[in-house]
C-alpha positions as CSV (number, residue, x, y, z in Angstrom):
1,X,118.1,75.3,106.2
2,X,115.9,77.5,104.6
3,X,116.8,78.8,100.9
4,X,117.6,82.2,100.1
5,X,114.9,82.2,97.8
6,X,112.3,81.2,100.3
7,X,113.5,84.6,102.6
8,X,113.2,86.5,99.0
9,X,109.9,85.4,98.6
10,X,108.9,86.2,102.3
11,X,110.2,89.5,102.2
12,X,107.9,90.0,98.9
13,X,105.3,88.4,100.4
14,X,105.5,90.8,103.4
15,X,105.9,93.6,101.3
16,X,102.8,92.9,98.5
17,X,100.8,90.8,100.9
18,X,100.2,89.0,97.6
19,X,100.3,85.4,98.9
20,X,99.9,83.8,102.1
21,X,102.6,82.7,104.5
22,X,101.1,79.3,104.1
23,X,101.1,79.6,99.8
24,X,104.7,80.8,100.2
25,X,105.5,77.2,102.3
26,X,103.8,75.3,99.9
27,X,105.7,76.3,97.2
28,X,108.5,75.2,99.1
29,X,107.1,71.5,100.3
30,X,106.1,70.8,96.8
31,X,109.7,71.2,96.1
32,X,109.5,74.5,93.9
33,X,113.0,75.2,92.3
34,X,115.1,78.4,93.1
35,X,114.9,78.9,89.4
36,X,111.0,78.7,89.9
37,X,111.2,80.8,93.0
38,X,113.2,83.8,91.8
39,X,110.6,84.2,88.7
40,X,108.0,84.5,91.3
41,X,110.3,86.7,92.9
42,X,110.6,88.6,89.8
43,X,106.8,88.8,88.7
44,X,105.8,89.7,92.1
45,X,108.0,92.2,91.9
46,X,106.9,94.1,88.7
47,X,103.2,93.7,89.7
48,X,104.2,95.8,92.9
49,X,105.8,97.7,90.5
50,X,103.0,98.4,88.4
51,X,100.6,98.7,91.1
52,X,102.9,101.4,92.3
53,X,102.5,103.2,89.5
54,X,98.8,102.8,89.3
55,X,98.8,104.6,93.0
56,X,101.3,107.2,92.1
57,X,98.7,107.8,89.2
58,X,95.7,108.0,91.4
59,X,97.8,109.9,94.3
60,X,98.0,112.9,91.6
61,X,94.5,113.1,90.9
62,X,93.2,113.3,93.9
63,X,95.5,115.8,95.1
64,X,94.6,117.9,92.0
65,X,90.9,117.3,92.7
66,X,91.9,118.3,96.2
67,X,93.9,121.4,95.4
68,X,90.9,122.1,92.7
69,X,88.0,121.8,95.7
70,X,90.2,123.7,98.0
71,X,90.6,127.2,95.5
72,X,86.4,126.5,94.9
73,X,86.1,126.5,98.4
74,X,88.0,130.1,98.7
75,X,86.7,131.9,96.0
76,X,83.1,130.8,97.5
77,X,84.2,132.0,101.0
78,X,85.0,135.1,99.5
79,X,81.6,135.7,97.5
80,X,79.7,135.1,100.8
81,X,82.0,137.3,102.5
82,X,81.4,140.0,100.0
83,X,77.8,139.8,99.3
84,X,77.0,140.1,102.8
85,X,77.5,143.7,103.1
């Protein structure tokens, strides 16, 4: 039967796409504790965690670079509009 620990680390796995489905089964063949398993568990988990808030990070400046192109883009629609009568 497969350990609860095993499924925690699949569902991480599928989640990060960290490791490999065939990393993940190693760990278990080479007889990996659930000790073992749940701090990979854990680490996996603040790496996503951190990586999370690296994205969230760059998420914000792009949409302010976005928003900042966007009102560049209007007031230049504008002048052209303007300076052709």
């Amino acid at each position: 039967m497969i350990h609860m620990c095993v499924i925690a680390l699949i569902v991480l796995w599928y989640l990060s796409e960290m490791l490999t489905f065939k990393e993940l089964w190693k760990l278990e063949l080479l007889g990996t504790s659930c000790a073992a398993d749940l701090q990979l568990a854990a680490e996996l988990g603040k790496a996503l965690l951190e990586r999370n808030v690296e994205l969230e990070s760059q998420l914000h400046t792009l949409q302010q670079t976005s928003s900042e192109q966007e009102s560049e883009i209007t007031v230049s629609q504008l002048v052209n509009y303007f300076f052709r009568f």
